[in-house]
C-alpha positions in Angstrom: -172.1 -54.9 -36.1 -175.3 -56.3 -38.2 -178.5 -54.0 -38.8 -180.1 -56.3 -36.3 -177.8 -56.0 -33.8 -177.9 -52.0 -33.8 -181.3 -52.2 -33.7 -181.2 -54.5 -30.4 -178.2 -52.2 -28.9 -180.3 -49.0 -29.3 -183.6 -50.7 -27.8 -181.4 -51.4 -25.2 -180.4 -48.7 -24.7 -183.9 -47.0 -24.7 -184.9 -49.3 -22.0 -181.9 -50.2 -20.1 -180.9 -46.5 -18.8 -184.2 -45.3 -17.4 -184.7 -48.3 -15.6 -180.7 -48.6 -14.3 -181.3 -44.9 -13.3 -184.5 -45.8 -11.1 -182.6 -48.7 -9.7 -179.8 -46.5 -8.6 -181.7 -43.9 -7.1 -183.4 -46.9 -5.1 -180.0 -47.9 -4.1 -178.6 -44.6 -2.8 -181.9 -42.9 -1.0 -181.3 -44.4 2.2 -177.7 -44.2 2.0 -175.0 -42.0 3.5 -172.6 -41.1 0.2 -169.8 -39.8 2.6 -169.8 -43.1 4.7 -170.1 -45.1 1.7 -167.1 -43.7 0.1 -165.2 -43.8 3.5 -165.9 -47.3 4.0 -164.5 -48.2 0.6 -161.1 -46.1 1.2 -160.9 -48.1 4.2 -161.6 -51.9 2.7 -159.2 -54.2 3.2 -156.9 -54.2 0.0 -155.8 -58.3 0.6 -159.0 -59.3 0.8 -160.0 -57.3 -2.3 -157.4 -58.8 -4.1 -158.2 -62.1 -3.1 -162.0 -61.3 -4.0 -161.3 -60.5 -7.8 -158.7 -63.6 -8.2 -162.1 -65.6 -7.3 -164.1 -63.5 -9.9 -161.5 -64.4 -12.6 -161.7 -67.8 -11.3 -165.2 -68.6 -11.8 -164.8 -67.7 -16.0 -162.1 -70.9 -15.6 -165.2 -72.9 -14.3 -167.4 -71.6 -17.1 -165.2 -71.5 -19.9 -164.3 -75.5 -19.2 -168.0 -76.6 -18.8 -168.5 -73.9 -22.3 -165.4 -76.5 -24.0 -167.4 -80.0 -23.0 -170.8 -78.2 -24.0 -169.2 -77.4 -27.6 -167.3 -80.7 -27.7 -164.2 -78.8 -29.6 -161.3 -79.8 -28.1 -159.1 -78.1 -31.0 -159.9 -75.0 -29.2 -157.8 -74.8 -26.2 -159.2 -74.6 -22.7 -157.3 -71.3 -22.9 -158.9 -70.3 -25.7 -162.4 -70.5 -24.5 -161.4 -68.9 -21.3 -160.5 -66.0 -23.5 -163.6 -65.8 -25.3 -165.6 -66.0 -21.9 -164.3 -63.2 -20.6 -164.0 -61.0 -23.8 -168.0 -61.6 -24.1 -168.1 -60.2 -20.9 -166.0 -57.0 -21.6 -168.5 -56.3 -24.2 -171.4 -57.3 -22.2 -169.3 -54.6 -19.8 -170.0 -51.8 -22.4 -172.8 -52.9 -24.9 -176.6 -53.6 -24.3 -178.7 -56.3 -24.8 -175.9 -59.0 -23.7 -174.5 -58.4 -27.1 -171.0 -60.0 -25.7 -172.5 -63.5 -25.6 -173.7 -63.1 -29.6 -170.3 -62.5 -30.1 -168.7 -65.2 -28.6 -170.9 -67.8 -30.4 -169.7 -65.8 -33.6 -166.2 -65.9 -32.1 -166.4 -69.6 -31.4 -167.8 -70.5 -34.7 -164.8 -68.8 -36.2 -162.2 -70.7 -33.9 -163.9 -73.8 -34.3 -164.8 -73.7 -37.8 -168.9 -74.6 -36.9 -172.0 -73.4 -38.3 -172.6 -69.8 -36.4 -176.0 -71.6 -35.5 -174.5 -74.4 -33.8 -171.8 -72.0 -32.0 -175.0 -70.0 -31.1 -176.4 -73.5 -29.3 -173.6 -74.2 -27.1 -173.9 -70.4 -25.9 -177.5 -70.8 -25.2 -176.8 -74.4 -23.6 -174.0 -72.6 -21.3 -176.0 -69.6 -20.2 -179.3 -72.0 -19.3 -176.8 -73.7 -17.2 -175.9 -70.6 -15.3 -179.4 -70.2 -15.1 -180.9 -73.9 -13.8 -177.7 -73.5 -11.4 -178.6 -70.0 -10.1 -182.4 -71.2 -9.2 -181.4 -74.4 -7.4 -179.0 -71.7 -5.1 -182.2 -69.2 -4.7 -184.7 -72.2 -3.5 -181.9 -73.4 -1.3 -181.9 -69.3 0.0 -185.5 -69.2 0.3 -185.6 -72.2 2.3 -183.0 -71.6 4.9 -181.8 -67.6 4.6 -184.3 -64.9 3.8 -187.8 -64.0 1.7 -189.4 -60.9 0.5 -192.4 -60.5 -2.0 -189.6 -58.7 -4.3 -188.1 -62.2 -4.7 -191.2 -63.8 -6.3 -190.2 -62.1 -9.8 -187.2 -63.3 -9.8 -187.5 -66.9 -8.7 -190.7 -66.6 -11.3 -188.2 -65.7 -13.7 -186.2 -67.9 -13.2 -187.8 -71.0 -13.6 -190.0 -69.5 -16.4 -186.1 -69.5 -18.2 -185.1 -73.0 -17.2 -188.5 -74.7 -18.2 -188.1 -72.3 -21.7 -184.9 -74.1 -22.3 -186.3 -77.7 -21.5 -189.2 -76.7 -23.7 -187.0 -75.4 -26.7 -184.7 -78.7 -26.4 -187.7 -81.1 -26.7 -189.0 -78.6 -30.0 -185.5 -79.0 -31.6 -185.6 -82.7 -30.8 -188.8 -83.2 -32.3 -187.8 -80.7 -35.4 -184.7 -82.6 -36.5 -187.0 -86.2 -36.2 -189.3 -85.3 -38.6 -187.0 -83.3 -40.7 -185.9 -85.1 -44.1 -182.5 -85.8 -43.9 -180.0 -84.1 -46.3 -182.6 -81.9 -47.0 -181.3 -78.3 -48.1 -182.2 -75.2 -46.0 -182.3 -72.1 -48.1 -181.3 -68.8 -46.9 -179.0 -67.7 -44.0 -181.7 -67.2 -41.4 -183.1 -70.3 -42.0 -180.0 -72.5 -42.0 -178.9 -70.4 -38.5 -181.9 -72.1 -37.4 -182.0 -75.3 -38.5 -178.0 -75.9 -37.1 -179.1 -74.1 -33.9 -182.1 -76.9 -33.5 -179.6 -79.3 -34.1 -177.0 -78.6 -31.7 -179.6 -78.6 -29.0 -181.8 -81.5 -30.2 -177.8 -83.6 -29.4 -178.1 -86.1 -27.3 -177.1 -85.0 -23.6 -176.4 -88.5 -21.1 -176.6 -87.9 -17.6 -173.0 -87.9 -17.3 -172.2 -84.9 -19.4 -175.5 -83.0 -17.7 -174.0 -83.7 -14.5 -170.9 -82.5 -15.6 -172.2 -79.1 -16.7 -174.4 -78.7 -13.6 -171.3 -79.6 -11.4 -169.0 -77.2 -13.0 -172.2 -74.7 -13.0 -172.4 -75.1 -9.2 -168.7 -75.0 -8.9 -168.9 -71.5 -10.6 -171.4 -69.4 -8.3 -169.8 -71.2 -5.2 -167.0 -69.3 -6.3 -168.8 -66.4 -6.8 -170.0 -66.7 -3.2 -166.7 -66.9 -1.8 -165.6 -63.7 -3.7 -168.4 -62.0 -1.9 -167.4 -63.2 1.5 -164.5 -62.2 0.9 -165.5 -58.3 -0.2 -167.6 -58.4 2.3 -164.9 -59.1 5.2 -163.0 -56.1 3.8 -165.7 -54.3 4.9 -166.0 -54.9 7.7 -169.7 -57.4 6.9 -169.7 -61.3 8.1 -171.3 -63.2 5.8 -172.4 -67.0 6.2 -171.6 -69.3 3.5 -175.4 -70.0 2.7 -176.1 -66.6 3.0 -173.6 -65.6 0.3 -174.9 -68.4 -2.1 -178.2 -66.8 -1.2 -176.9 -63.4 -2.5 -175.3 -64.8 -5.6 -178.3 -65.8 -6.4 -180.2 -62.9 -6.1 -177.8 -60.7 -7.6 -176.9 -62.9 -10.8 -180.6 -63.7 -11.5 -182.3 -59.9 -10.9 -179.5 -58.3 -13.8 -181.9 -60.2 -16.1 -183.7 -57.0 -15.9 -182.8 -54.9 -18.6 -180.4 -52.5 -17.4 -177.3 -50.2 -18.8 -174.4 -51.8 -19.8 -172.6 -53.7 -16.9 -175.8 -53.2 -15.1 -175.0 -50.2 -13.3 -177.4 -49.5 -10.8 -179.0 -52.5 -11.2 -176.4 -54.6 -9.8 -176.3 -51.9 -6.5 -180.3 -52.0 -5.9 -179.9 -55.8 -5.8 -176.5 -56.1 -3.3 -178.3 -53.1 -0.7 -182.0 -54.9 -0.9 -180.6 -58.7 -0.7 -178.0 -57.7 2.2 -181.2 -55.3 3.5 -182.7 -58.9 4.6 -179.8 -60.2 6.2 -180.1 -57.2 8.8 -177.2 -55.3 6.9 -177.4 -51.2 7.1 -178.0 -49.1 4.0 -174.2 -47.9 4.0 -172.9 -51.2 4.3 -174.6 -52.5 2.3 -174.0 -50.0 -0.6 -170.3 -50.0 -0.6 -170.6 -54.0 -0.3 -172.5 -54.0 -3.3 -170.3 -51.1 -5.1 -167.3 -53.1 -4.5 -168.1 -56.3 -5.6 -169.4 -54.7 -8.4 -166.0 -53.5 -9.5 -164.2 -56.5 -8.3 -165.6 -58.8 -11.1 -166.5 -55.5 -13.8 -163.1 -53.8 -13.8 -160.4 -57.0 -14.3 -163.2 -58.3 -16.8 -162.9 -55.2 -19.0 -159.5 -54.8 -18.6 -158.4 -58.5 -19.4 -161.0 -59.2 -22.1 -160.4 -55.6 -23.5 -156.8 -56.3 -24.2 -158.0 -59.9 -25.4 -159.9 -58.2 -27.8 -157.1 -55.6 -28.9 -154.5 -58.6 -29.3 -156.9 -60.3 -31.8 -157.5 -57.4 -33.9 -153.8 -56.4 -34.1 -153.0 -60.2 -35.1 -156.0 -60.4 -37.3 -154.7 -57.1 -39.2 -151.1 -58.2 -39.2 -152.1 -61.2 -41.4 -154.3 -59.2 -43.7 -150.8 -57.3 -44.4 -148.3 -59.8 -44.3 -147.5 -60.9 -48.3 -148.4 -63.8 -49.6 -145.9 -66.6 -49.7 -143.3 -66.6 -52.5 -143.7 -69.1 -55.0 -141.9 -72.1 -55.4 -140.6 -73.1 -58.6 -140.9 -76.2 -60.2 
């Protein structure tokens, strides 16, 4: 890990675990801890199970619209899937969202690219996430529930999806006055310039659609994974009103929080299911189960990703060079 990325990982840090522990206090006061942990004991285990196949299924979404964004098909849609969900094991553990540096670093490698265009494609697929996670909360506002605690969040955002469309018109206008074949010197500056490049590429309205679609496709997924936790608990949940929560939920960890947004993640599930009329205790276990139905298989699949690649990587550092062939 680079100087600059301890540096962000201990700020983090500094930040992220007061506020998570705020959070979770705000998460547990009203609830009952011994009818929290009863209710989870007594969740259905099919529907569970169907819930994290869902989770899992929503990196498939994002790990094909993360291929068309990079335009590398040498790198197998398996491949990215891989990467996806290995950024989110260390997103799982690390601060600061350090998994999704990685995979543009991972990417880059993979794909043999400039680390600054590799970075591109990760921003490109994150705003994505993000436009498709507003257009869900507007629809929620609209037709499910509202709360002054929502403004900062659909603030938020917005503020992130007009910073993207703002940072893709700069790199378009960057690369149209820059000289071609013009040399950029030093690292920073040539991380930079590619990043400006990949987004400043031309788009079409068919590939945006594309990526919105298979955004969409991704959170409705999501949604139906929380329909589903919910039911094992015992919680009906409407099909707008779960898009409503997948909204809510995936936008608010923007806050900086601990690692895998503990605490976070509850204070959002109880005060978004807190509008729809659910109880405290419901609410909590609905929120602490989800929670592990997308963190645990994330950090277990893209933790053994991660430990496959290293053992391979270090196998061919000691395998021997290939004998010579005489002449």
């Amino acid at each position: 890990m680079s100087l600059v990325s301890r540096h962000r990982a201990l700020a983090g840090l500094a930040v992220g675990l007061p506020v998570s522990a705020i959070f979770l206090w705000l998460a547990v006061r009203e609830a009952d801890l011994d009818r929290v942990w009863s209710m989870l004991g007594e969740a259905a285990a099919g529907e569970v199970a169907l819930a994290v196949l869902a989770m899992l299924a929503v990196y498939a979404f994002q790990a094909v619209r993360w291929r068309l964004i990079a335009g590398r098909t040498i790198v197998s849609a398996t491949r990215f899937y891989e990467l996806v969900v290995s950024g989110v094991a260390c997103n799982n553990v690390l601060p600061a969202r350090l998994g999704d540096l990685l995979r543009a670093r991972w990417l880059g490698r993979a794909a043999r690219i400039p680390a600054g265009r590799a970075l591109g494609t990760v921003v490109l697929d994150r705003g994505f996430d993000l436009a498709a996670l507003v257009v869900l909360l507007g629809l929620g506002l609209l037709g499910v529930a509202s709360a002054d605690w929502l403004a900062p969040i659909a603030v938020g955002g917005a503020a992130g999806v007009l910073a993207l469309g703002a940072a893709v018109a700069f790199a378009r206008a960057y690369t149209s006055r820059r000289e071609r074949g013009r040399r950029t010197r030093g690292l920073l500056r040539r991380v930079l310039r590619d990043l400006a490049e990949q987004l400043a590429a031309p788009l079409g309205r068919r590939r945006l659609g594309q990526w919105l679609a298979l955004s969409l496709a991704a959170w409705i997924v999501w949604a139906l994974g929380a329909v589903l936790v919910a039911r094992a608990l015992g919680i009906e949940l409407a099909p707008l009103e779960a898009l409503f929560v997948a909204a809510v939920m995936n936008l608010g960890v923007a806050i900086p929080s601990s690692p895998g947004f503990v605490g976070t993640y509850e204070w959002l599930g109880v005060a978004s299911l807190g509008l729809l009329g659910v109880p405290a205790n419901e609410a909590l276990a609905f929120a602490v189960l989800l929670h592990a139905a997308w963190y645990v298989p994330t950090t277990l699949v893209g933790g053994a990703a991660l430990a496959v690649r290293a053992l391979v990587g270090a196998s061919l550092l000691r395998a021997p060079p290939p004998p010579e062939v005489a002449d």
